[in-house]
C-alpha positions as CSV (number, residue, x, y, z in Angstrom):
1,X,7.1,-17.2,-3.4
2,X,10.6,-18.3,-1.8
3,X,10.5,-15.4,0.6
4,X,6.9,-16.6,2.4
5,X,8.7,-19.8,2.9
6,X,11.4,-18.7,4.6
7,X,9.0,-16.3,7.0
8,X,6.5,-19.3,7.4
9,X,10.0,-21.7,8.5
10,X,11.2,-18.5,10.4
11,X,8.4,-18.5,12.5
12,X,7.8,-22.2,12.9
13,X,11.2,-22.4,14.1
14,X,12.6,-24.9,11.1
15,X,15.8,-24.8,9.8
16,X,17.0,-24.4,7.5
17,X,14.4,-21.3,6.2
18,X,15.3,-22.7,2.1
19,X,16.6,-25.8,0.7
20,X,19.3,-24.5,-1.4
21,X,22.0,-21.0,-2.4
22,X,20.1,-20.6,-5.4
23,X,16.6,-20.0,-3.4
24,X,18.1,-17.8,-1.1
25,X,19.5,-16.0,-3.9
26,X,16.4,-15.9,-5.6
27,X,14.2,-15.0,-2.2
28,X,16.7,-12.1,-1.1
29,X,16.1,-10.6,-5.7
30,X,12.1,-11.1,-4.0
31,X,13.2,-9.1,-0.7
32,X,14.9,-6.4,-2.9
33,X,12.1,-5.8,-5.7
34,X,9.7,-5.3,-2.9
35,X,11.5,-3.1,-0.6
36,X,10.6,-5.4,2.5
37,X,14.3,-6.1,3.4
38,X,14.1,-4.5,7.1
39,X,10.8,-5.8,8.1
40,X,12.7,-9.2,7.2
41,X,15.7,-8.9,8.6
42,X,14.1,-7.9,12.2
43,X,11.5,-11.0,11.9
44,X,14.2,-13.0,11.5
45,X,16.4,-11.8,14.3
46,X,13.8,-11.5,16.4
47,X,13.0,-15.3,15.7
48,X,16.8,-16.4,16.2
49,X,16.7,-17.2,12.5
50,X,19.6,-15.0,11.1
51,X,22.2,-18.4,12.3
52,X,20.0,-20.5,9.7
53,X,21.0,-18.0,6.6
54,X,23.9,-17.7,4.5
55,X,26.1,-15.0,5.4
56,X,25.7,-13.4,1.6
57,X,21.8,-13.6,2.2
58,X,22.5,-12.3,5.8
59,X,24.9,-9.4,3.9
60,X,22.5,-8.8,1.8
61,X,19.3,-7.7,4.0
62,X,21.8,-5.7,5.7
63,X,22.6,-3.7,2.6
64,X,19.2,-3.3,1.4
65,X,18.2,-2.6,5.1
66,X,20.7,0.4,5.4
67,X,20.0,2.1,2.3
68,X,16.1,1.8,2.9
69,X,17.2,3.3,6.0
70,X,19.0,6.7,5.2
71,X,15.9,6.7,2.7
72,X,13.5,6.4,5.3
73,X,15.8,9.4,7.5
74,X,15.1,12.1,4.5
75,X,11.3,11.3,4.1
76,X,11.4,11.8,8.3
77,X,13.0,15.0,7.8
78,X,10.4,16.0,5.1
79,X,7.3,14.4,7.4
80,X,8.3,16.5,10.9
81,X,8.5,19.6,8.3
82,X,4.8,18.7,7.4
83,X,3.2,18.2,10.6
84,X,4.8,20.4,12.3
85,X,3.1,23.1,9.6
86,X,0.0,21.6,9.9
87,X,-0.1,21.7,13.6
88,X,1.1,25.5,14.1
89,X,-1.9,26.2,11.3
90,X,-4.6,24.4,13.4
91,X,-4.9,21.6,11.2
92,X,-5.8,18.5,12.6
93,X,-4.5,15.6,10.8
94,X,-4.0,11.2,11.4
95,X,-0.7,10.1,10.6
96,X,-1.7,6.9,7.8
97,X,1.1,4.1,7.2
98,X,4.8,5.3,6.4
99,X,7.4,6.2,9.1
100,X,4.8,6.2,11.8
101,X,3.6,2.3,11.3
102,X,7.2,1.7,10.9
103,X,7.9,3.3,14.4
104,X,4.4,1.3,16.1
105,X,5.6,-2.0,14.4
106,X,8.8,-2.5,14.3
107,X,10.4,0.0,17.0
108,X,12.2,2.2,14.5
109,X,10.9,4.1,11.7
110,X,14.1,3.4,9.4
111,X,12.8,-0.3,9.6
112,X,9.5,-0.2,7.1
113,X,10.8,1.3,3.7
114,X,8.5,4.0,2.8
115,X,8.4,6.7,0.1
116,X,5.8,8.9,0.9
117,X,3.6,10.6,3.5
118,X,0.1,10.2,4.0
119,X,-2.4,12.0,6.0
120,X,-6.1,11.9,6.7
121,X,-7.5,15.2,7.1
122,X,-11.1,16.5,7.4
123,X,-12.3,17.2,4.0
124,X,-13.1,20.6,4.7
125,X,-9.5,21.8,5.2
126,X,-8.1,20.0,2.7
127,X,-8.1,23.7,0.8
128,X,-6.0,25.0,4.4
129,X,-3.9,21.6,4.2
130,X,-3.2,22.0,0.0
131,X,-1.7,25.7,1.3
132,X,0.5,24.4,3.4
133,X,2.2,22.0,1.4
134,X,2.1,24.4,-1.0
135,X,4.6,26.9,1.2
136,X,6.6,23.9,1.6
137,X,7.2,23.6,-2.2
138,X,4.8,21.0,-2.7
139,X,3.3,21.0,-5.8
140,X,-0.6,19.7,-7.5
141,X,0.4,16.6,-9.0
142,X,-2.9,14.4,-8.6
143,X,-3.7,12.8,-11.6
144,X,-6.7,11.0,-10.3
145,X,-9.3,13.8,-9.9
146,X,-12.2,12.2,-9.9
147,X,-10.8,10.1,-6.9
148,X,-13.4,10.3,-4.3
149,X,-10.8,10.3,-0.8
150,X,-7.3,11.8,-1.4
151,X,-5.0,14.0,-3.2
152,X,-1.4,13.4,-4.3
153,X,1.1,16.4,-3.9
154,X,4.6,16.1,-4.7
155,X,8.3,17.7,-4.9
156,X,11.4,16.4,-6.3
157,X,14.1,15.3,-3.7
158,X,18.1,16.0,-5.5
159,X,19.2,14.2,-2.3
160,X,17.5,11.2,-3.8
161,X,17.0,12.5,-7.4
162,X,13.5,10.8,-6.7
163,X,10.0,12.6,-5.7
164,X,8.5,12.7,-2.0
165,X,4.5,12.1,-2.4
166,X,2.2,13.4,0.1
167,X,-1.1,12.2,0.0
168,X,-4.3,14.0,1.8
169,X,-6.6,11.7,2.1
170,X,-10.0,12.8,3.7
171,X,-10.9,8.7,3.4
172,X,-9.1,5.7,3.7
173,X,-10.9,3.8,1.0
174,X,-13.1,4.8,-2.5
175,X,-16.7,5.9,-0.8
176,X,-18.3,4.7,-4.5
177,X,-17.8,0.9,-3.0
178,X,-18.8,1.8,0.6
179,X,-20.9,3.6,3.2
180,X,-18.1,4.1,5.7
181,X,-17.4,7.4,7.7
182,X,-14.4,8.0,9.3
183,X,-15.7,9.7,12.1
184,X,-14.9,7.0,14.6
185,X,-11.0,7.1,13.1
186,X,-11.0,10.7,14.5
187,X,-12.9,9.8,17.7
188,X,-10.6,6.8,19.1
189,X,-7.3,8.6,17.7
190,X,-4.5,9.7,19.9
191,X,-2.3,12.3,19.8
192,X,1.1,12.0,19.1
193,X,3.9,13.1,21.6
194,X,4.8,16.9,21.3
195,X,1.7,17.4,19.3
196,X,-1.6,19.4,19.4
197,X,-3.7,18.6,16.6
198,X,-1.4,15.5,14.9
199,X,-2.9,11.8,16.0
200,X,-2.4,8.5,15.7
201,X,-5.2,5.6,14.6
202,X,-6.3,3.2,17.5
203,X,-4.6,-0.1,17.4
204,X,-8.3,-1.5,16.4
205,X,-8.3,1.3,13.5
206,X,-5.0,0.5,12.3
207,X,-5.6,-3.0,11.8
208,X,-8.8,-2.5,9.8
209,X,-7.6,0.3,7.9
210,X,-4.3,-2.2,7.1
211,X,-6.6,-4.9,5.8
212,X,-8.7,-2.3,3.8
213,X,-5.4,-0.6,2.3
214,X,-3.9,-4.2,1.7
215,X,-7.2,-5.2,0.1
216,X,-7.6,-1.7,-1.9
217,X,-3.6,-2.9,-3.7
218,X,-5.2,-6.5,-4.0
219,X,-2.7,-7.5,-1.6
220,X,0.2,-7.3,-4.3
221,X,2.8,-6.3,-2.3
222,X,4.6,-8.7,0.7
223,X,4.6,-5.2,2.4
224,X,1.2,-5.4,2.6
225,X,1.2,-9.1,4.2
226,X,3.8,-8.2,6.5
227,X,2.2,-5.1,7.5
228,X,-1.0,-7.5,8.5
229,X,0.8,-10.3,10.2
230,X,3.2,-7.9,12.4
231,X,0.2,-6.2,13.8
232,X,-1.5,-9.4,14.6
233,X,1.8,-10.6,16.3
234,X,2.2,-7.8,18.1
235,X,-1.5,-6.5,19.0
236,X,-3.6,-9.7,18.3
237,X,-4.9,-9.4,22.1
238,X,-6.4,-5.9,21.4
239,X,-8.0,-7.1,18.1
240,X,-11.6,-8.6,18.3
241,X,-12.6,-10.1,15.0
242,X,-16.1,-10.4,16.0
243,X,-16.0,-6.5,16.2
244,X,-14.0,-5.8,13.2
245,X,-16.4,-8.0,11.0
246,X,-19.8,-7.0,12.4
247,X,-18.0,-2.9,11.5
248,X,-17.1,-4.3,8.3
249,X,-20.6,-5.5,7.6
250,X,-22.2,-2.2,8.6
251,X,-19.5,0.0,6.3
252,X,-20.2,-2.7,3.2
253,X,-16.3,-3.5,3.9
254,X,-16.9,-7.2,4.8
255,X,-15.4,-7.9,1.8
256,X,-12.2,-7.0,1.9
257,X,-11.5,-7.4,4.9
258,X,-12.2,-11.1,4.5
259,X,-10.1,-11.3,1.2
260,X,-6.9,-9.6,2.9
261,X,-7.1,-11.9,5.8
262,X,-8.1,-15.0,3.8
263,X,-4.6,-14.0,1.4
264,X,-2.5,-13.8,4.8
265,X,-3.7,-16.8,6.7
266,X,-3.2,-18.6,3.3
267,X,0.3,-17.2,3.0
268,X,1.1,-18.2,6.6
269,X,-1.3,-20.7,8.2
270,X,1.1,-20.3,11.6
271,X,-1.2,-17.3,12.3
272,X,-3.9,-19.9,13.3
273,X,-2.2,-20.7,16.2
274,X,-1.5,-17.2,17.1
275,X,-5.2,-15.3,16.4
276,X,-7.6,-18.2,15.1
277,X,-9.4,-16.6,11.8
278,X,-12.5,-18.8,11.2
279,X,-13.6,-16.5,8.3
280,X,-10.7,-17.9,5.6
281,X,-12.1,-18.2,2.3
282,X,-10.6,-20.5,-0.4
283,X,-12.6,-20.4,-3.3
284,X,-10.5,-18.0,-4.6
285,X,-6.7,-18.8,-6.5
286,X,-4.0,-17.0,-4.8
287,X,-0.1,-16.6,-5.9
288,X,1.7,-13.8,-4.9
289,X,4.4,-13.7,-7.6
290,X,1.4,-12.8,-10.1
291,X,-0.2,-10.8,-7.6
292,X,3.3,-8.8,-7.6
293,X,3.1,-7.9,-11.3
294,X,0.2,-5.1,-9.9
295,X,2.8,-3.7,-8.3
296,X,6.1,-3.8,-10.2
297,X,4.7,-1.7,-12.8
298,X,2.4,0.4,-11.0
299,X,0.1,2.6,-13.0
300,X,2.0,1.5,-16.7
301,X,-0.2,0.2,-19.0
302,X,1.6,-3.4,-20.5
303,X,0.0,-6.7,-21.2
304,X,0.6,-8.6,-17.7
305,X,-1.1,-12.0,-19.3
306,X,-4.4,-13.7,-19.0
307,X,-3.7,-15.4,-15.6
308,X,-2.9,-11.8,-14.2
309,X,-6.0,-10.4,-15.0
310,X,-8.3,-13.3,-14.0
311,X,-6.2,-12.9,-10.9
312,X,-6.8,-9.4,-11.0
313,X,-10.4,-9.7,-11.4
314,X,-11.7,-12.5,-9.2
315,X,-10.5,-10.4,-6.2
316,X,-11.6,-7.4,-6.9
317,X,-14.9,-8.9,-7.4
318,X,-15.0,-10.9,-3.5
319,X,-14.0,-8.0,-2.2
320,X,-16.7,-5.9,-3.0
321,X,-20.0,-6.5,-0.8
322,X,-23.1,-5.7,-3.5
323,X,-23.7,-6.7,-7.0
324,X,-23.8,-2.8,-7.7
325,X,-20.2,-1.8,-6.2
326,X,-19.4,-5.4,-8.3
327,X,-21.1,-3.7,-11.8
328,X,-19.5,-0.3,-11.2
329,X,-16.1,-1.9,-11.1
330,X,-16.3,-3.8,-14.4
331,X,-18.2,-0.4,-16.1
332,X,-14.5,1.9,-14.7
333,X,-12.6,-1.3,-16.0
334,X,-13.8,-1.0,-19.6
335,X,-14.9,2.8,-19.6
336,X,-12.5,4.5,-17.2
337,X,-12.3,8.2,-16.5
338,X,-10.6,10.2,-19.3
339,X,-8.1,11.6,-17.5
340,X,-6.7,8.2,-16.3
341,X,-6.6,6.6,-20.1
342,X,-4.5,9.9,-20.9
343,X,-2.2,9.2,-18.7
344,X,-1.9,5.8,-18.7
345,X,-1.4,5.6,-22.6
346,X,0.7,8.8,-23.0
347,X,-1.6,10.7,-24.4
348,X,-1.3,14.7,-25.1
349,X,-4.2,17.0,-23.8
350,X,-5.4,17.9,-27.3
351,X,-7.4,14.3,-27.5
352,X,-10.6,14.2,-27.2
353,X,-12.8,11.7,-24.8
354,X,-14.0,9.8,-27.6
355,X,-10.4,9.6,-29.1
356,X,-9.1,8.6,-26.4
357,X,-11.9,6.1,-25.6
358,X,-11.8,4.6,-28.6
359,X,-7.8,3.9,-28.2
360,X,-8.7,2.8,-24.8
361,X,-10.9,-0.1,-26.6
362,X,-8.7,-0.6,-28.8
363,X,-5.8,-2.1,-26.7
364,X,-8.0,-4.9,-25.7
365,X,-7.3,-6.0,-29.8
366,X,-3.3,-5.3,-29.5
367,X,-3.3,-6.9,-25.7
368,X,-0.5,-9.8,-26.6
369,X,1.6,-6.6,-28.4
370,X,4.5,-5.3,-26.0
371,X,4.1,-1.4,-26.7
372,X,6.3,1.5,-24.8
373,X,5.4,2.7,-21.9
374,X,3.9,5.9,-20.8
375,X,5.9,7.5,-18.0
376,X,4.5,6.2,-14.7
377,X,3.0,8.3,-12.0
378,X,6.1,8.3,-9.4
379,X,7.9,9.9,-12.7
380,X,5.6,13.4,-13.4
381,X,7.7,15.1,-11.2
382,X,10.7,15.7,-13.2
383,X,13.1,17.7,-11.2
384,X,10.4,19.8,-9.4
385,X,8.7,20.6,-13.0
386,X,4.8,19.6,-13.3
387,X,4.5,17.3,-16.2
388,X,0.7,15.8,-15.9
């Protein structure tokens, strides 16, 4: 991928970032597809790197960088609305990701393109929390109920004709592949200024629960790379690997916080010289323009190709720590919940499980066959109407 070139160069100092107008044309099509324009634009001013560009490519981030921008301004609106409710109901919540890891890495929270709000609550007020959002004019649009650590809620925006997500999350990771509890998320948390009851994760905290979310997408997405590297620029002196490994061992998480590291110390081996990671693995293939294809149609069911899924697969499996979180994945891959095969092949509610199993089966048989699309997740809010 053009666009970890020009990071790696950026940060090695090198000029110039790409060889040619046609790669930086191609790197900033990369930057806009991923939503990762400000987070590069900043890297490379901050790295004296914005002299080395073309002024079109230079142009360019700035576009995409303002409109993610305003973007970012609504959801903030939206956000404070949230908290604020949650805090005046006694509702103590953990900001996750979004505007608030935009504002703790990059100084801003219009930098870190974000679409959604995500909270970790205690599971026991997620009832009080799902009220509140409901008053707001939130409404129930989870699709994934037999997911065993959040809940998606969403409402349509006619600023952006586009839906705001919020997701409660009473984990940060799928508890079916894991042992961790979150109790020591809560317990090294700070508040956030102005705030009661609203926190932020520890720097420590953050990082791991970076490299587990980065590692739960399969690293598909440069934001997730970004998100990783920034933090180890920034707080690699308050991050002990030793610690975070011997954790990850004890919450069967070693895995994946191995993979996500071992993807961006692959992706940009400078890091070595920044925070030395002696835990790299290698045995696994890695290219992030397939790993992208997870991403770019999130959640729609179409034939991706063979080297996708082996992709797909070969990471999933090193990221899980036992051969029984390794045979439960491969069961859910062929025999998924029946809620998640209606919606991911358009069904109606009228099918039955076996029906729809046995439709489920038999796409494996018409896998090479481009078929339509079902609508994808982002689109079941349809202005403000619930369509699951």
């Amino acid at each position: 991928m053009l666009t970890i070139e020009l990071l790696e160069r950026s940060y090695n100092k090198q000029s110039p970032l790409l060889a040619c107008e046609r790669d930086y044309r191609a790197s900033l099509e990369e930057i806009g597809s991923q939503g990762v324009a400000g987070p590069i634009y900043q890297i490379l001013k901050e790295n004296q790197s914005l002299t080395s560009v073309p002024a079109f490519f230079k142009e360019g981030l700035e576009r995409q960088r303002e409109r993610h921008s305003y973007l970012n301004l609504l959801i903030k609106n939206e956000a404070e609305r949230i908290v604020a409710a949650l805090d005046s109901e006694g509702i103590p919540a953990i900001v996750l990701k979004g505007l608030w890891l935009s504002r703790r890495l990059y100084g801003s929270s219009g930098v870190r393109q974000t679409g959604d709000v995500d909270l970790l609550i205690h599971k026991e007020q997620l009832e009080a929390a799902s009220k509140v959002l409901l008053s707001l004019g939130y409404i129930d649009v989870d699709i994934e109920r037999h997911s065993s650590y959040h809940h998606l809620f969403g409402k349509w925006n006619p600023s952006t004709k586009m839906p705001i997500h919020v997701e409660l999350h009473w984990h940060v990771v799928q508890t079916d592949y894991c042992r961790m509890e979150c109790d020591s998320l809560w317990e090294q948390s700070q508040p956030l200024p102005s705030r009661d009851r609203i926190r932020e994760l520890s720097i420590p905290d953050l990082f791991y629960t970076l490299c587990l979310h980065g590692a739960k997408h399969n690293m598909a997405s440069l934001k997730h790379v970004l998100d990783i590297v920034r933090t180890i620029h920034l707080y690699g002196a308050q991050i002990s690997y030793e610690k975070l490994l011997r954790r990850a061992r004890e919450d069967h998480l070693y895995g994946m916080v191995v993979m996500a590291l071992s993807v961006v110390y692959r992706l940009m081996p400078h890091l070595m010289r920044v925070k030395p990671f002696g835990e790299t693995k290698t045995w696994f293939p890695w290219n992030q323009e397939l790993a992208w294809r997870k991403e770019e149609d999130y959640r729609l069911f179409r034939f991706k190709g063979l080297a996708y899924y082996l992709h797909q697969v070969l990471f999933t499996l090193g990221k899980l720590d036992l051969p029984r979180y390794r045979i439960l994945y491969l069961w859910r891959m062929v025999f998924p919940p029946p809620e998640l095969i209606r919606i991911y092949l358009g069904r109606p509610a009228t099918d039955s499980s076996f029906g729809l199993y046995m439709r489920w089966i038999g796409r494996f048989r018409q896998a090479g066959r481009r078929k339509a699309a079902p609508a994808r997740a982002a689109d079941i809010i349809i202005q403000g109407e619930d369509l699951r």
